[in-house]
N, C-alpha and C positions, 0 to 999 in steps of 0.2 A: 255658294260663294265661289266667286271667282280668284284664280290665282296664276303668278306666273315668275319665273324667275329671273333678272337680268342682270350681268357684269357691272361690277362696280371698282373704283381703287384698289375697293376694303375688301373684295371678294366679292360673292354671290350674294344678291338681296330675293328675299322671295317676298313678294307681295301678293296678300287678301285685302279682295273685299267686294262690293257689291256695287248696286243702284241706289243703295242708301251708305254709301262712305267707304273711306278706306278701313278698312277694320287694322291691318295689321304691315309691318315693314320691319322684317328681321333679317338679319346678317348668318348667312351660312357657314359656319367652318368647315364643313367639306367641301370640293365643288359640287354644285351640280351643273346638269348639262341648262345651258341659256335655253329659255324659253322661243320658240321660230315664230309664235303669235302672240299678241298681246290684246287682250280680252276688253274693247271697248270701256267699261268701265274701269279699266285701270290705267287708260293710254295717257292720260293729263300725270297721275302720277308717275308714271313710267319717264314720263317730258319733263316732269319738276324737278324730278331725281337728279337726269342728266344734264341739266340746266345748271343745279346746285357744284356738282363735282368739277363742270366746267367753269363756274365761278362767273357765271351770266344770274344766279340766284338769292339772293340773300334771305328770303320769306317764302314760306310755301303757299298757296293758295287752295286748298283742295276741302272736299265735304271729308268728314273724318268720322268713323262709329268704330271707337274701338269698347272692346268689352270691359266691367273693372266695374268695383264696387263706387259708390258717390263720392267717399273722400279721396280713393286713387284716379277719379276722373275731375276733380277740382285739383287738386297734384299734378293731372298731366294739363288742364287748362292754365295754372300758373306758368309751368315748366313755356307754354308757348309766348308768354311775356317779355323772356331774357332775350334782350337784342342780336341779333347776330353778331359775331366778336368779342361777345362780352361773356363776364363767367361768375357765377353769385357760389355760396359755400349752403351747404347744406344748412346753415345755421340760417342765415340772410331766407332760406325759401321756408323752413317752418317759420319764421317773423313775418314773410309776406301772406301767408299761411293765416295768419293771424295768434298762433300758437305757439310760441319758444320751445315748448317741453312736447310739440308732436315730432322734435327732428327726428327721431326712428322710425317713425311711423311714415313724415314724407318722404326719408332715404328710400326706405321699402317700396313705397309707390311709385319710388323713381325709378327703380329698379327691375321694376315690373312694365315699364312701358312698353305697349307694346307695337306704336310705330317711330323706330328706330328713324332716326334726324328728322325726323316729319316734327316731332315733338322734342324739340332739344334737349336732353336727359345730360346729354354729352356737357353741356356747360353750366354741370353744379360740381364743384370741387368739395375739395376738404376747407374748413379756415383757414390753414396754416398757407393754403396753395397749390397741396396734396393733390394729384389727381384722384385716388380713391378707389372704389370699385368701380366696373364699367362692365355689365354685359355683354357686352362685345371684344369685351379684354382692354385692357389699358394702352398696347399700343396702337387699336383705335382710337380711342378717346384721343389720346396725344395727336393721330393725325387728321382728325376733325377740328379740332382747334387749332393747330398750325395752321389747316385748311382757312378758315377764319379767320385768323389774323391779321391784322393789317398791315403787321411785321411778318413778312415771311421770313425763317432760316433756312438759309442755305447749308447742306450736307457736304459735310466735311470728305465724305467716302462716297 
């Protein structure tokens, strides 16, 4: 597998994967140092990425293999349904799911994705509104959906 690291907003993104998909796109909490090459089959993602953050993106395009048992790869193929700017509740994705009573089971799978905004994980909320858990921490979540909106706020500080 190929891999490589690049700057993001949100901090450091490390990206796997290969000539058969991107396997993987996760958010670093520590730095690390930027990657000075980027490994041919990752350079369309590495361009999506930057495309997206710059707000020239709304849809990604890319082959995608990430790993995960059948119902958490039908979980992360729903999760690719939710529009950009738009945000559904955990309840609303076990119903598209076809399942009311699997919502713990698709939070988990949500949870577990594992190519961060390649597969929108970031825009299933709580019912109430809640943002909820977020692998990446919450005040990612929050600024991926600002990121999104068609309402941008402005910062008060």
């Amino acid at each position: 597998m190929d891999s490589c690291t690049i700057d993001t907003p949100l901090g450091c993104a490390k990206i796997i994967g290969n000539e058969n998909g991107i396997a993987s796109v996760s958010i670093l909490d520590t730095p690390k140092e930027v990657s000075d090459t980027i490994p041919e089959t990752l350079l369309d993602c590495v361009i999506q990425l930057k495309e997206y953050f710059n707000e020239k993106r709304k849809a990604f395009d890319l082959k995608l293999n990430p790993e995960g048992t059948t119902f958490q790869k039908k979980v992360w193929n729903q999760l690719e349904t939710i529009p950009f700017g738009k945000t559904i509740s955990y309840l609303e994705l076990s119903k598209q799911l076809g399942d009311v009573k699997a919502i713990r089971a698709a939070a988990s799978a949500n949870g577990k994705n594992p190519l961060w905004i390649i597969v929108p994980c970031h825009r299933v909320i709580g019912s109430d509104g809640s943002l909820t858990g977020y692998a990446g921490g919450l005040h990612r979540k929050q600024w991926l959906l600002n990121h999104e909106s068609e309402y941008k706020q402005q910062s008060l500080f």
